[in-house]
C-alpha positions as YAML, in Angstrom:
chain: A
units: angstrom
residues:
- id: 1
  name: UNK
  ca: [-24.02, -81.76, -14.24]
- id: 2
  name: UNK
  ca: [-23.17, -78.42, -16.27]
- id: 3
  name: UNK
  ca: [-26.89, -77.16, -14.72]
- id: 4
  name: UNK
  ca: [-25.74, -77.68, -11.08]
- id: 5
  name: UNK
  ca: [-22.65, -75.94, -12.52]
- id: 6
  name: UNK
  ca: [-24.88, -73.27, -13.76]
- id: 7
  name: UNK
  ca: [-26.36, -72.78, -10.85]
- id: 8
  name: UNK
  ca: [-23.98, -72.78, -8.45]
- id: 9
  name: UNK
  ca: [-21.76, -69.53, -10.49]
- id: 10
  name: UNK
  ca: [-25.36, -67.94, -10.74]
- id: 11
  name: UNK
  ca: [-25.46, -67.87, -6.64]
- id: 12
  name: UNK
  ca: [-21.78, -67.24, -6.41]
- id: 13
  name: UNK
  ca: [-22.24, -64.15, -8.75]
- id: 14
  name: UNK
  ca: [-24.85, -63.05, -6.52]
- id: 15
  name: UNK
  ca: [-22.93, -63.17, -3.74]
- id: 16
  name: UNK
  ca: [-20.19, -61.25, -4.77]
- id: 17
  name: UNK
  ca: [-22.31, -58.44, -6.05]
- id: 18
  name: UNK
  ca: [-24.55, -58.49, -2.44]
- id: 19
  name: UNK
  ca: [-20.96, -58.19, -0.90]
- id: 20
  name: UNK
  ca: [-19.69, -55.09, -3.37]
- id: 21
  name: UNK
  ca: [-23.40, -53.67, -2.31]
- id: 22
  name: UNK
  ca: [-22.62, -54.12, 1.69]
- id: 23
  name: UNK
  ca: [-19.03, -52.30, 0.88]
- id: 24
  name: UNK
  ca: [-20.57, -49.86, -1.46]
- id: 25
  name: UNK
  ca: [-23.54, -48.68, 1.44]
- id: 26
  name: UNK
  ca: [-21.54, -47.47, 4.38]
- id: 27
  name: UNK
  ca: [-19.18, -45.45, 1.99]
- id: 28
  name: UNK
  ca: [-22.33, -44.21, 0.59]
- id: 29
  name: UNK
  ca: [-23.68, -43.24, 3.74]
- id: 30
  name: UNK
  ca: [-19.90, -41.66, 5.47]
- id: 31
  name: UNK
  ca: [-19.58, -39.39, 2.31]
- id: 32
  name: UNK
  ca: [-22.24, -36.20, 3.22]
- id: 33
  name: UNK
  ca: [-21.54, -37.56, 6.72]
- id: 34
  name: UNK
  ca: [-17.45, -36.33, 6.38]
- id: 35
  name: UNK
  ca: [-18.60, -32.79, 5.13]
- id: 36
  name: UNK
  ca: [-20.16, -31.80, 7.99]
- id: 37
  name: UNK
  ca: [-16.99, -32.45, 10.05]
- id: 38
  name: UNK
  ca: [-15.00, -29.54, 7.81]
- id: 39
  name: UNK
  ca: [-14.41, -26.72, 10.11]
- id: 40
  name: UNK
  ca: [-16.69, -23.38, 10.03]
- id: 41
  name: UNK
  ca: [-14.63, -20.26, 9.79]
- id: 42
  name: UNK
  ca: [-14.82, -18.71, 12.97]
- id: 43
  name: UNK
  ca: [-12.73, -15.17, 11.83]
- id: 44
  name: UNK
  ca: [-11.55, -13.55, 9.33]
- id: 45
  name: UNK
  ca: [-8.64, -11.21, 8.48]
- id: 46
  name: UNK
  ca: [-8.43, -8.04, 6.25]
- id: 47
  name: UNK
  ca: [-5.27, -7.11, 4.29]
- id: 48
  name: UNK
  ca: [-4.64, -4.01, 2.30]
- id: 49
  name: UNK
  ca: [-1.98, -4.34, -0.29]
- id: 50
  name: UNK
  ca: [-0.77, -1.98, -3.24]
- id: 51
  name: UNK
  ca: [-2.30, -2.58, -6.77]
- id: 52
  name: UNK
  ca: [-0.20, -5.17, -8.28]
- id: 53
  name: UNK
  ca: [-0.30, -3.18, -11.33]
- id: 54
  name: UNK
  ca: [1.28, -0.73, -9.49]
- id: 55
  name: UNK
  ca: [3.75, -2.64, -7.66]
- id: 56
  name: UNK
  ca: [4.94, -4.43, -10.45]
- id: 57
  name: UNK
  ca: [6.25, -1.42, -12.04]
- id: 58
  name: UNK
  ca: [8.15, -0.42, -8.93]
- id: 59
  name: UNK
  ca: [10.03, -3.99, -8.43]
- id: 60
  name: UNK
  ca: [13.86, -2.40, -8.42]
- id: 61
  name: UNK
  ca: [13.20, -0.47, -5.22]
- id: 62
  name: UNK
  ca: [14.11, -1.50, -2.07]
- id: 63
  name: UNK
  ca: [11.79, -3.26, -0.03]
- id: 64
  name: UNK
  ca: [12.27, -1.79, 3.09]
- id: 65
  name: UNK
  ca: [11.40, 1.48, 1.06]
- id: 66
  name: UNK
  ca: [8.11, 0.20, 0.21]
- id: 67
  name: UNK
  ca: [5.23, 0.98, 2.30]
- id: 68
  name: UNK
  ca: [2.05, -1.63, 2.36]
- id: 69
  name: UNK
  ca: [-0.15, 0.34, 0.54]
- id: 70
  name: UNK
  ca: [0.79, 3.17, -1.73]
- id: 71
  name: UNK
  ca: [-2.61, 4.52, -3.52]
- id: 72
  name: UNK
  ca: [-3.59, 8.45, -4.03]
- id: 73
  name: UNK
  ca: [-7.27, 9.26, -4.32]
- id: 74
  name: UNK
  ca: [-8.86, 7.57, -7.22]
- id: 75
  name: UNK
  ca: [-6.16, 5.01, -7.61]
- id: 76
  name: UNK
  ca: [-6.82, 1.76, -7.21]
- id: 77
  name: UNK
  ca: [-5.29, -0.81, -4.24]
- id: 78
  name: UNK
  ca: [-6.39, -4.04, -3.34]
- id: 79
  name: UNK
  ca: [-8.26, -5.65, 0.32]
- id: 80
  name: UNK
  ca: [-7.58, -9.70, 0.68]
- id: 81
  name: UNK
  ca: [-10.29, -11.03, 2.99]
- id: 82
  name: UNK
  ca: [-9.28, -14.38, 4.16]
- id: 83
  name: UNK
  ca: [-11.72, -17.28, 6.26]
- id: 84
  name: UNK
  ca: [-9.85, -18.99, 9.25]
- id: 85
  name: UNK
  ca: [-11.02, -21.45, 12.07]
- id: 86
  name: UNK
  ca: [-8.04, -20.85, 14.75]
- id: 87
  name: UNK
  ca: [-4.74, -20.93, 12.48]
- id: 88
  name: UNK
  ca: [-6.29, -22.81, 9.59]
- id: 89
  name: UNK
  ca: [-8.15, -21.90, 6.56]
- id: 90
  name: UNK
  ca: [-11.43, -22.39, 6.12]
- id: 91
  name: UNK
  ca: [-14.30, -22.64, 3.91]
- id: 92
  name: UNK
  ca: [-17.89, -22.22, 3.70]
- id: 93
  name: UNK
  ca: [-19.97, -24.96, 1.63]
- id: 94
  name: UNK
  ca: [-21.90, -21.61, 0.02]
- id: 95
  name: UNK
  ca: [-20.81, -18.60, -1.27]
- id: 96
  name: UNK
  ca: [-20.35, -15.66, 1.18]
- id: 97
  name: UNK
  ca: [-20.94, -12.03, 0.39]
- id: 98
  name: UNK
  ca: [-18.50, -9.52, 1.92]
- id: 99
  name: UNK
  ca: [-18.93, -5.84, 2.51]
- id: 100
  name: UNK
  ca: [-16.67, -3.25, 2.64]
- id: 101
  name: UNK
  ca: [-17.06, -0.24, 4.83]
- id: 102
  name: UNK
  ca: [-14.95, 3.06, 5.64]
- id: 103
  name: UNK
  ca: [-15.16, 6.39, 7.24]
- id: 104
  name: UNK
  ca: [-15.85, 9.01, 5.72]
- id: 105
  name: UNK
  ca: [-15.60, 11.90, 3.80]
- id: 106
  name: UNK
  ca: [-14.50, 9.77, 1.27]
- id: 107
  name: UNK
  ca: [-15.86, 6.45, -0.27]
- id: 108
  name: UNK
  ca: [-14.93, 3.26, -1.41]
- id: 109
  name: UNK
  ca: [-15.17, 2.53, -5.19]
- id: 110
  name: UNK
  ca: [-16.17, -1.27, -4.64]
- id: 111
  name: UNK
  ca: [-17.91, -2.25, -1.41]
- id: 112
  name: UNK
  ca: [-19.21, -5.23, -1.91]
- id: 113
  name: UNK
  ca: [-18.02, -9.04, -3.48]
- id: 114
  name: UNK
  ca: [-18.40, -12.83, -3.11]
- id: 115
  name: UNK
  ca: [-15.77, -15.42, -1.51]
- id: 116
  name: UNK
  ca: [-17.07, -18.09, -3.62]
- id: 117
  name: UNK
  ca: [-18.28, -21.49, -1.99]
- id: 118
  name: UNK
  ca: [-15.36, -24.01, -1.26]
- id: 119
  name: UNK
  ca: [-12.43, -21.00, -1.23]
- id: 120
  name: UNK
  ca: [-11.28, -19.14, 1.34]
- id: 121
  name: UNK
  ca: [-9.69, -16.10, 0.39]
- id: 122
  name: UNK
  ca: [-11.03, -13.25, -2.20]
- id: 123
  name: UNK
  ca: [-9.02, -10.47, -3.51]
- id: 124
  name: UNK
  ca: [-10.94, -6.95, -3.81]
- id: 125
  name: UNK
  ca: [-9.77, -3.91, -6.15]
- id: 126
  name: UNK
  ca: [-11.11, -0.94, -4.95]
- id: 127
  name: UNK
  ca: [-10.09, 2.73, -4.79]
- id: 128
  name: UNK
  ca: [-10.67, 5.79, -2.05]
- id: 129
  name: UNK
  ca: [-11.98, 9.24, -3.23]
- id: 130
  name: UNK
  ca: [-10.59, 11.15, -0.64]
- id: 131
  name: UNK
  ca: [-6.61, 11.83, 1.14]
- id: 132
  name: UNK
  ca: [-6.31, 10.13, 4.31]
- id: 133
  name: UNK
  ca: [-4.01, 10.44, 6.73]
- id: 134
  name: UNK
  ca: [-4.38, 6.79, 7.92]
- id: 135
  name: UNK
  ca: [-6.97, 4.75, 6.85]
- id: 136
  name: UNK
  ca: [-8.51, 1.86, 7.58]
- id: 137
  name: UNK
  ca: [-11.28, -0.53, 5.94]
- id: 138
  name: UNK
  ca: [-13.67, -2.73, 7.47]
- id: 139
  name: UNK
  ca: [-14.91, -5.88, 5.65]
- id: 140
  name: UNK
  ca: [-17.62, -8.03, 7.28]
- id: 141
  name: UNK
  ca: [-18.99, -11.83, 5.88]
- id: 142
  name: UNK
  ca: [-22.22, -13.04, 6.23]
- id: 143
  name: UNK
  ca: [-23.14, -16.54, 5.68]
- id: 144
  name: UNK
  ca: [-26.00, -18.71, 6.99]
- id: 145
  name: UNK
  ca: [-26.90, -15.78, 9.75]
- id: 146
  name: UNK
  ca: [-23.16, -16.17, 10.50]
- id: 147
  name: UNK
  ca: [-21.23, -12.83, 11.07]
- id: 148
  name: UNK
  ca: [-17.32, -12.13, 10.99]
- id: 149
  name: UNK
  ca: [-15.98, -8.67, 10.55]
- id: 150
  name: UNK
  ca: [-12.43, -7.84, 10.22]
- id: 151
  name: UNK
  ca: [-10.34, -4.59, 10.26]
- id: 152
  name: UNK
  ca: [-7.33, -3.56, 7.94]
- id: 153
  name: UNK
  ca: [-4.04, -2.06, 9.25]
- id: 154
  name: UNK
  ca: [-4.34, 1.61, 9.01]
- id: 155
  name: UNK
  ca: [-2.22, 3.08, 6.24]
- id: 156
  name: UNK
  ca: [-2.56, 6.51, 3.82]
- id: 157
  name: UNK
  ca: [-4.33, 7.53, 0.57]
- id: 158
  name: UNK
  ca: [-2.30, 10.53, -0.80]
- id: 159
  name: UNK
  ca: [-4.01, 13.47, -2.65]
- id: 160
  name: UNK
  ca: [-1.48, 12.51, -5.96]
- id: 161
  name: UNK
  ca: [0.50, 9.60, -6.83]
- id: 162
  name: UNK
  ca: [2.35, 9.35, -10.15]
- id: 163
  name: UNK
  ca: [5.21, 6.96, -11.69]
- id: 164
  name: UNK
  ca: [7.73, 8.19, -13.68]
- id: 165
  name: UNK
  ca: [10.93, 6.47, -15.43]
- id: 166
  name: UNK
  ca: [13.61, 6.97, -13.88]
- id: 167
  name: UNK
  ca: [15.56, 8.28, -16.46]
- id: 168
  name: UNK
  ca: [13.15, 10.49, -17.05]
- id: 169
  name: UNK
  ca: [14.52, 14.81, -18.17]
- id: 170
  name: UNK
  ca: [11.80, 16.13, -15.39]
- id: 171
  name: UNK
  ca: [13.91, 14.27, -12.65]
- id: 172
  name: UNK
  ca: [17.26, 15.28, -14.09]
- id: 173
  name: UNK
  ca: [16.57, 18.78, -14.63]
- id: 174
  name: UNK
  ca: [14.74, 19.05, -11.08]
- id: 175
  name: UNK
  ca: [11.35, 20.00, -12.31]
- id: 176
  name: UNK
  ca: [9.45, 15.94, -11.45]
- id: 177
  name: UNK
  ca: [7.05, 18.25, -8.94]
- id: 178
  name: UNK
  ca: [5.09, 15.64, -6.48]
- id: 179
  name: UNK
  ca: [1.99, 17.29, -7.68]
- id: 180
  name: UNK
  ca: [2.20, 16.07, -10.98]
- id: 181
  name: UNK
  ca: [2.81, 19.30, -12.27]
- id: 182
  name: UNK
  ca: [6.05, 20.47, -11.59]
- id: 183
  name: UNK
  ca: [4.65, 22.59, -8.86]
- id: 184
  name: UNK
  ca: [3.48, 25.46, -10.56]
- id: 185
  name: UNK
  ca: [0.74, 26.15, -8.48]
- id: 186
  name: UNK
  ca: [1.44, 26.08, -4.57]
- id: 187
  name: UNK
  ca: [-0.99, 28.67, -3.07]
- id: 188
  name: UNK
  ca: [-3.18, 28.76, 0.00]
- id: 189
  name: UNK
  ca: [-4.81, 26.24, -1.12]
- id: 190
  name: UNK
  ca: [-2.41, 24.16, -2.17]
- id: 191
  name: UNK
  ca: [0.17, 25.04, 0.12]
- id: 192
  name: UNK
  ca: [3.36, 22.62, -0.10]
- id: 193
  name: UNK
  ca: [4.64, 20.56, -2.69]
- id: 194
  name: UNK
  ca: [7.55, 19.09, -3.32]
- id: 195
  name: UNK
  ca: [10.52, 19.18, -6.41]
- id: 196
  name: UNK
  ca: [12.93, 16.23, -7.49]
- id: 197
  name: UNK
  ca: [16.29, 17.20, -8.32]
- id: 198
  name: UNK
  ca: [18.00, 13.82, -9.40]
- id: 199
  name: UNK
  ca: [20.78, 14.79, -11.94]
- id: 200
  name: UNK
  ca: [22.11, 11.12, -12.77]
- id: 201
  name: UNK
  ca: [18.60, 9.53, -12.65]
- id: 202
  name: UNK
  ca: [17.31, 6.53, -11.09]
- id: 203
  name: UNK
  ca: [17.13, 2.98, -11.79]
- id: 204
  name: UNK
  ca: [13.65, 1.62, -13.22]
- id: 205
  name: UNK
  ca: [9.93, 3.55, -12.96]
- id: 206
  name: UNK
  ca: [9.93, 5.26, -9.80]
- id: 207
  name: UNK
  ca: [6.87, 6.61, -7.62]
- id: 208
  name: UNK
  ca: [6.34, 9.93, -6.47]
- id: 209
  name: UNK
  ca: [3.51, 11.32, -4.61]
- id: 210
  name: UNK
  ca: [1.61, 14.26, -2.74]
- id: 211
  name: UNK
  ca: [0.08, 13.39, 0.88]
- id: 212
  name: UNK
  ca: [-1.14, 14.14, 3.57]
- id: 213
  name: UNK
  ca: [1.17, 14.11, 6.97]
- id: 214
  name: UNK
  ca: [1.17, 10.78, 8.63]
- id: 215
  name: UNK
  ca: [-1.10, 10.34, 12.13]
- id: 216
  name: UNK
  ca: [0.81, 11.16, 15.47]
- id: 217
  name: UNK
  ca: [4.07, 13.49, 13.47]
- id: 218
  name: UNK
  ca: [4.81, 16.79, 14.41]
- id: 219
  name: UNK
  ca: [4.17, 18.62, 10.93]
- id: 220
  name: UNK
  ca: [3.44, 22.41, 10.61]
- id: 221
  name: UNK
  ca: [-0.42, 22.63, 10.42]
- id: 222
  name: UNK
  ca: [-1.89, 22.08, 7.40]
- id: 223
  name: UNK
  ca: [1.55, 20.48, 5.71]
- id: 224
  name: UNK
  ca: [1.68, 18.14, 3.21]
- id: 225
  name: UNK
  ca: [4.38, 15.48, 2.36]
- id: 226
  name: UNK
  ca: [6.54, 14.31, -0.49]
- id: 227
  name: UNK
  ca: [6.92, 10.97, -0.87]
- id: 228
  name: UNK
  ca: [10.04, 9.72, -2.80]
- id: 229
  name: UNK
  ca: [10.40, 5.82, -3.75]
- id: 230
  name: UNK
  ca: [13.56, 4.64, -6.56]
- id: 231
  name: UNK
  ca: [16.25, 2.59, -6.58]
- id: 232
  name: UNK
  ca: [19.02, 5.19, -5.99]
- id: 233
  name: UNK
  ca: [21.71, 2.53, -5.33]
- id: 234
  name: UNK
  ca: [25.47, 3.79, -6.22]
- id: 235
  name: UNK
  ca: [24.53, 6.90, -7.73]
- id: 236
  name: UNK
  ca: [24.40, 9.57, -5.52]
- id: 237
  name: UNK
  ca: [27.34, 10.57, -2.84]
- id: 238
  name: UNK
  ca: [27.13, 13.65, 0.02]
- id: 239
  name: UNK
  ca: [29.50, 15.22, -2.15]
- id: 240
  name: UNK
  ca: [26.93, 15.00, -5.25]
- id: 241
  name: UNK
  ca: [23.80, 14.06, -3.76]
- id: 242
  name: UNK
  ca: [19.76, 13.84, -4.64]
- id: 243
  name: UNK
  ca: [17.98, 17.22, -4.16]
- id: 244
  name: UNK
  ca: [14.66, 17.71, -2.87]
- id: 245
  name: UNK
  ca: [12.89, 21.41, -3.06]
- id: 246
  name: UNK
  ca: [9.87, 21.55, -0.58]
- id: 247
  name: UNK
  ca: [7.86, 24.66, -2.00]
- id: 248
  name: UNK
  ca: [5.73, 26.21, 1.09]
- id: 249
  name: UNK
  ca: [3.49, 28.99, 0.41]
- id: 250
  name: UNK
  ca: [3.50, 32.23, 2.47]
- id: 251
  name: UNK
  ca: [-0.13, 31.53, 4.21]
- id: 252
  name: UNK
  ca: [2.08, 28.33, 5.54]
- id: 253
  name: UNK
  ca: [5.68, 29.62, 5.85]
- id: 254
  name: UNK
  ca: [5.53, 33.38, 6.20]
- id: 255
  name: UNK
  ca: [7.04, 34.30, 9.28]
- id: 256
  name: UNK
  ca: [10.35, 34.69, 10.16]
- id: 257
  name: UNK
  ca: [13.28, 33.30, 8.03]
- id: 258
  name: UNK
  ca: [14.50, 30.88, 6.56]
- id: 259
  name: UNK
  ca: [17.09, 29.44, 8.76]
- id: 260
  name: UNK
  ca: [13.98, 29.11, 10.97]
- id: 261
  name: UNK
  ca: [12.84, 26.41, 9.21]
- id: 262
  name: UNK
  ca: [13.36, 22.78, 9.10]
- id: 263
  name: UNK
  ca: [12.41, 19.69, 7.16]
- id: 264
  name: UNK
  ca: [10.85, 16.79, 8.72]
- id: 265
  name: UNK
  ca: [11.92, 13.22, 6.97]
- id: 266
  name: UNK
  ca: [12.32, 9.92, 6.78]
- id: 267
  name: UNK
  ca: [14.46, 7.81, 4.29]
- id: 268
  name: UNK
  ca: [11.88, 4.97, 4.01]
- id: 269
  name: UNK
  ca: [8.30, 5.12, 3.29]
- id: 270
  name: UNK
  ca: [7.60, 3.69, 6.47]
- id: 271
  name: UNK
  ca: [9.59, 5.03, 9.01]
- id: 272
  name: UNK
  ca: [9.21, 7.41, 11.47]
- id: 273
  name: UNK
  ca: [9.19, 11.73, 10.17]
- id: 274
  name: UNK
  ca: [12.66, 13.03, 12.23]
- id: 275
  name: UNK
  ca: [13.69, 16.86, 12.03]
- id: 276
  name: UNK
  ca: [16.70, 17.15, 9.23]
- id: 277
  name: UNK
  ca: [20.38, 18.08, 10.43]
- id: 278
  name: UNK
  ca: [22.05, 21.40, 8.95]
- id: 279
  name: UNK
  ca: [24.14, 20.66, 6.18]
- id: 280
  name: UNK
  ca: [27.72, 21.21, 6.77]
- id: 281
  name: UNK
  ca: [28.23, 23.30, 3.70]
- id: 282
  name: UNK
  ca: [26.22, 24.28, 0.37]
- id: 283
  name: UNK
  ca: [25.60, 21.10, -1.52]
- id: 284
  name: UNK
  ca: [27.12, 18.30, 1.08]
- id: 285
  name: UNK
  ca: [26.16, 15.70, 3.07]
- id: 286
  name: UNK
  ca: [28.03, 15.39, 6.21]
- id: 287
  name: UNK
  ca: [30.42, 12.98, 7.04]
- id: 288
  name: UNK
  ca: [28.17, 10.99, 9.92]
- id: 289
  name: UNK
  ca: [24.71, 12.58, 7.64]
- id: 290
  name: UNK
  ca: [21.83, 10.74, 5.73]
- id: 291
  name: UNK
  ca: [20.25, 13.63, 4.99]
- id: 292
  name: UNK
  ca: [20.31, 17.67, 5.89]
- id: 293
  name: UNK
  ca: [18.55, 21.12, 4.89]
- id: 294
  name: UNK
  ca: [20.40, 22.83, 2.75]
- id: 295
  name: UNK
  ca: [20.23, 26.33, 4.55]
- id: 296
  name: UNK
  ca: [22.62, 27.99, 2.02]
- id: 297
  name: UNK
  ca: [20.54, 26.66, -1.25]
- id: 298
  name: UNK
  ca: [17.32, 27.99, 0.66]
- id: 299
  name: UNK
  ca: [15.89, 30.94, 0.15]
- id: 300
  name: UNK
  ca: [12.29, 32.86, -0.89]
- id: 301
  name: UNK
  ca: [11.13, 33.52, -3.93]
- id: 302
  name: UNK
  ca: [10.07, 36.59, -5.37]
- id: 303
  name: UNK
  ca: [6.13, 35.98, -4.16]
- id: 304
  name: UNK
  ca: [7.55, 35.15, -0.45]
- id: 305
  name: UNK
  ca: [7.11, 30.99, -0.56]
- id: 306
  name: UNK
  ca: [9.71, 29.19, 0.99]
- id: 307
  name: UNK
  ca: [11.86, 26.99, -0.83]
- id: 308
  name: UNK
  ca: [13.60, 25.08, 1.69]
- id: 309
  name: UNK
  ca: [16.32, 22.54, -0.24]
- id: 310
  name: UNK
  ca: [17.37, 18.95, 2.01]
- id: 311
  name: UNK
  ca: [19.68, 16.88, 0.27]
- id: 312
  name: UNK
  ca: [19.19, 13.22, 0.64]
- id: 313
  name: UNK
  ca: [21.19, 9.85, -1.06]
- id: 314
  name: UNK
  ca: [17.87, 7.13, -0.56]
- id: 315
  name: UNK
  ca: [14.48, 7.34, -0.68]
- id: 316
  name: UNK
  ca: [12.01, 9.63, 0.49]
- id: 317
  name: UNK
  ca: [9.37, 11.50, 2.35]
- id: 318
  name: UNK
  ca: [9.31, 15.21, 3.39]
- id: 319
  name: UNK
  ca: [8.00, 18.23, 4.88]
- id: 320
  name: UNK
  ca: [7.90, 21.29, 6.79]
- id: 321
  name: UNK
  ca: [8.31, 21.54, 10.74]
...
């Protein structure tokens, strides 16, 4: 009796376990079968952001103030290369090698990294070694004979880009030059620059840089611009407002004088360069004003630059006209 017993759990055992083998197969089987179905990336898109160590000491100002990339030559900024099929990410089972091109004269510092296998999205710090007016960066994947290239949004690398506090005595006493040096040398070959008059300061580390003028604006030939980003909230007023002095060397601004001359600006770094109203009198801001050149303040010095003084209440860029 207990051996027929015996014999009968023995088969019953081995039934069970042939049935947990026949469940166990087709899962088996569908696993590699449900990787193939992941979608390929068939694009990819190209970001360029500011360095995060960069923009993390800048988080008071405004973001409409901010552009999408602030770098200077030698600084670094970052390019996010991302893998999409149609609106969704996607992935490649190996990793893919990126490249990074751009035109010249200058060159990238890093031009080449890995979007590892399984992720979509890598993050590149690199740097430019020469100004730029607007440039862009071209990054291009390659993965099992597979090619996707992708272009970034066009946007500057100045010639100078520094961060200052913004309590800082060269901003108060008006000698923060955009050059980094207080604009002691403006010359034919360094022909504008601009200086930061900001008697009652300006809230947290601000940025303040030397470029280039932006593609498609009407700036005198060869001009450069200052570029101005703070948080300036509640402490200027047109009656006691921010200063800006754009230096221009005679080879630039010799002829004619100075009530000739205008300054092109923007109160954002990302808007459109617009010629500056006349300021109603020395040291105000009109009534229905942002901004206005100082005609009174202006003057030449005793080598025959221009110093050209607009007076502003909000961030920044300028030049000459």
């Amino acid at each position: 009796m207990s051996s027929r017993l015996f014999r009968a759990g023995h088969r019953l055992v081995a039934f069970v376990g042939l049935a947990l083998l026949a469940l166990l197969a087709p899962l088996a089987l569908a696993e590699p079968a449900s990787a193939t179905n992941i979608p390929k990336p068939t694009s990819i898109t190209v970001t360029a952001r500011t360095d995060p160590g960069i923009a993390g000491q800048l988080t008071g100002v405004p973001a409409a103030s901010m552009p999408a990339v602030l770098a200077a030559v030698g600084t670094p900024f970052v390019v996010e290369v991302s893998l999409w099929n149609g609106t969704t990410p996607a992935t490649y089972p190996s990793a893919t090698a990126v490249s990074l091109t751009a035109p010249g004269p200058g060159q990238l510092a890093t031009t080449q990294a890995t979007i590892p296998a399984g992720a979509s999205t890598v993050t590149i710090s690199t740097s430019y070694s020469s100004p730029a007016a607007a440039l862009q960066i071209t990054a291009g994947t390659v993965n099992n004979k597979s090619v996707l290239t992708g272009t970034t949004a066009s946007f500057p690398i100045d010639l100078v880009l520094n961060l200052l506090d913004g309590e800082s005595a060269a901003l108060k006493d008006g000698t923060a030059g955009a050059d980094g040096s207080a604009c002691t040398t403006v010359d034919a070959a360094h022909p504008m620059c601009g200086l930061l008059s900001l008697p009652s300061g300006a809230g947290g580390r601000v940025a303040l840089s030397l470029g280039v003028c932006p593609a498609g604006q009407t700036c005198r030939d060869g001009a450069l611009v200052t570029q101005f980003i703070a948080d300036m909230a509640d402490r200027y007023t047109r009656t006691s407002p921010a200063r800006m002095t754009i230096v221009c060397d005679k080879s630039l601004c010799g002829g004619g004088g100075v009530p000739k001359y205008r300054a092109l600006w923007s109160p954002t770094g990302t808007t459109e360069l617009v010629t500056t109203p006349t300021c109603p009198a020395q040291g105000v801001i009109g009534a229905d004003q942002e901004f206005c050149t100082d005609t009174v303040s202006s003057r030449r010095d005793n080598a025959g630059d221009l110093r050209l003084v607009v007076l502003f209440l909000e961030d920044v860029r300028g030049t000459i006209k």
